[in-house]
C-alpha positions in Angstrom: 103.3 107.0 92.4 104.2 110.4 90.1 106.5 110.4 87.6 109.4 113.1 86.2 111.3 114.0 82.6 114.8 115.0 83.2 116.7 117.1 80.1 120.1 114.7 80.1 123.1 115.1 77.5 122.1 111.5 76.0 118.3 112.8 76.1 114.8 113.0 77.8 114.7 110.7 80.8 111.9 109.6 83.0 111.8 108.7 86.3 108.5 107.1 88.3 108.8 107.0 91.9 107.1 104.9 94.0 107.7 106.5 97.9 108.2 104.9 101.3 106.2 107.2 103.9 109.4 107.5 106.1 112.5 106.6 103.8 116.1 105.6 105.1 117.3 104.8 101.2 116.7 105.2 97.8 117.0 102.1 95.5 117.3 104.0 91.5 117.0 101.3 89.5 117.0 101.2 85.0 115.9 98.6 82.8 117.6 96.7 80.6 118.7 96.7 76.7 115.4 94.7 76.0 112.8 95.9 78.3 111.6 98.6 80.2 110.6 99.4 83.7 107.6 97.0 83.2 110.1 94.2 84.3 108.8 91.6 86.6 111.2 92.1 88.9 111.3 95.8 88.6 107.4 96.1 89.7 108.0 93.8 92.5 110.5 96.4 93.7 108.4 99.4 93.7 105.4 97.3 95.4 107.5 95.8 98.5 110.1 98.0 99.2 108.5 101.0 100.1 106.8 99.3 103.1 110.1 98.4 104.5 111.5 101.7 104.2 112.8 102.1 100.8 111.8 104.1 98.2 112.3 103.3 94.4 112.6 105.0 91.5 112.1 103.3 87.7 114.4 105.1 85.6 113.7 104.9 81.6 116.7 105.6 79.7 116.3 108.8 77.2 116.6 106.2 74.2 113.5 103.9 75.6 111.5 107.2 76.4 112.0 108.4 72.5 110.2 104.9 71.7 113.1 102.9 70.0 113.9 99.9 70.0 117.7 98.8 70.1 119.5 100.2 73.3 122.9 102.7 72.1 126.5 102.4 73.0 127.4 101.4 76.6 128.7 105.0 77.0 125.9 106.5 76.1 123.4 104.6 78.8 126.1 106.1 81.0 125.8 109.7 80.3 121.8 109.3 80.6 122.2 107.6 84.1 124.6 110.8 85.0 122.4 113.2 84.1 119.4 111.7 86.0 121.6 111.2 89.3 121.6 114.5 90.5 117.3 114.6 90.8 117.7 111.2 92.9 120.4 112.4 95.1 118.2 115.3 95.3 116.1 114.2 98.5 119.7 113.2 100.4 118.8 109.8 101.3 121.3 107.7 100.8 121.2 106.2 96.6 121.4 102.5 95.7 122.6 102.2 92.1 120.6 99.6 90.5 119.8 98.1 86.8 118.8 95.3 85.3 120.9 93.6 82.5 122.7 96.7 80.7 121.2 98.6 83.6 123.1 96.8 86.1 126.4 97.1 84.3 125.7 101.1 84.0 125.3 100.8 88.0 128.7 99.0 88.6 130.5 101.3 85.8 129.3 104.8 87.8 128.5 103.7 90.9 132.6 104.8 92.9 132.1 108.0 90.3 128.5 109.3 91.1 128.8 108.4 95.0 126.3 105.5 95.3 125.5 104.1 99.0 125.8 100.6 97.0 124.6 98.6 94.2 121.8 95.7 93.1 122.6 94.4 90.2 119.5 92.6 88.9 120.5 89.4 85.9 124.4 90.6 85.6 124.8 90.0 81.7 128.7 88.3 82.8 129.1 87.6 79.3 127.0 87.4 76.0 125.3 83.9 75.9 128.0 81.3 74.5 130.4 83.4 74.9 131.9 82.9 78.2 135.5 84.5 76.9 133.9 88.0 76.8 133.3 88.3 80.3 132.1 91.8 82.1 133.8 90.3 85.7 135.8 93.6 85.5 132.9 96.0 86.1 131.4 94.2 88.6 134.4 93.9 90.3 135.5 97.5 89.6 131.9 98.6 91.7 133.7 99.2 95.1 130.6 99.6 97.0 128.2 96.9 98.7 127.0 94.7 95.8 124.2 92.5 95.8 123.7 90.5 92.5 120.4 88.7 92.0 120.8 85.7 89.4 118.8 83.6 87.5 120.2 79.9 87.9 119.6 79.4 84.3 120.6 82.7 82.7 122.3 82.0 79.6 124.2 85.5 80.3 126.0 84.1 83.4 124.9 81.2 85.4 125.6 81.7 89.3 128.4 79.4 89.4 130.4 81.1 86.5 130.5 84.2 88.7 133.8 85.1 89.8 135.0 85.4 93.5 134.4 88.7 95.0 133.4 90.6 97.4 130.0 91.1 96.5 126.9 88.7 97.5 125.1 87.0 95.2 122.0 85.1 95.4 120.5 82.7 93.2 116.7 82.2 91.9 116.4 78.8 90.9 115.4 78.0 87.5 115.2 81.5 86.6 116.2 82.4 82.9 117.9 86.2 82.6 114.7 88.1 82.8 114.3 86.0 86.3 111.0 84.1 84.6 110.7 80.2 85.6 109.1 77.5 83.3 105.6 76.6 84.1 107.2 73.2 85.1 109.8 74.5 87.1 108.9 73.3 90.9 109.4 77.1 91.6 106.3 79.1 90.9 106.9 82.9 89.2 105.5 84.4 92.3 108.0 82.4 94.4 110.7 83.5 92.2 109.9 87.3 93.3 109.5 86.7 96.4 112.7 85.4 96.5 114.3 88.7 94.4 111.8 90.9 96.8 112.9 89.3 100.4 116.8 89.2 99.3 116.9 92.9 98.7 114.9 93.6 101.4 116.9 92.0 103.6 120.8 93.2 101.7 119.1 96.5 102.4 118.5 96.8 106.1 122.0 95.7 106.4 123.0 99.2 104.6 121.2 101.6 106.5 
């Protein structure tokens, strides 16, 4: 594992990066507006998928590496996750655009423009909890590369079945809330719950390369 700053025009980003031996792909993959790369399902990542091949790098947006607390403007995440893309193209291994919550909408909204292989989108936020009206179907829709979306089935942001037809996959983690946590009485343990995340993506991702 070593980790990276990269100068963006939204700020200082970081980047840790967790490498396969012999790499086919890169998953880049950012947090969301709540969290940081410490995310359950973002550590199972970077432990599994480097013994299959894949190497991933946690990207901290500029804002959550100057230590506050409340995420900016959707268009600002954007410009940060533009100005860290060139250092993961770098390599020339194919990129899979990935996030988390706000992360995973920054991946659909660039993914066409910055030339990404495809995308996991990790909790969707389809629509603010309760309000099923505002939906975000448009961007993840608008991706137009291989999509994987990995779902809670009890995230308030989206539940699986709201999801709109498309042609994206999605699969579902049962009981899972939208940081893909279970309750303690749910008959799905937490470490079941990333093994499902870990062996979907693993699997999505051999079909790509």
């Amino acid at each position: 594992m070593s980790s990276e700053t990269i100068e963006t025009d939204a700020g200082t980003a970081r980047v840790t990066w967790h490498r396969a031996r012999e790499p086919r792909l890169l998953l880049a993959v950012s947090h969301g507006a709540g969290g940081g790369i410490e995310a359950r399902d973002l550590r199972a990542l970077a432990d599994v998928l480097p013994g299959h091949g894949v190497s991933v790098a946690l990207v901290e947006q500029p804002w959550r590496v100057a230590g506050k607390k409340v995420a900016p403007a959707p268009k600002t995440l954007d410009t940060g996750w533009r100005g860290v893309w060139p250092a993961l193209a770098g390599p020339g291994l194919p990129v899979i655009s990935g996030g988390r919550s706000a992360g995973a909408r920054v991946a659909c909204r660039t993914a066409t423009e910055l030339g990404a292989a495809a995308v996991l989108a990790l909790g969707f936020p389809l629509h603010p909890p309760g309000r099923p009206e505002k939906s975000r179907a448009a961007e993840l829709l608008g991706a137009g590369v291989p999509t994987l979306v990995v779902q809670g089935g009890n995230d308030p942001f989206g539940r699986p079945e709201e999801f709109p037809a498309g042609s994206y996959e999605l699969v579902e983690v049962p009981y899972a809330d939208h940081g893909l946590a279970v309750p303690k009485k749910a008959p799905l343990g937490q470490d079941q719950a990333m093994e499902i995340v870990t062996a979907a993506v693993v699997r999505w991702s051999a079909s790509l390369a």
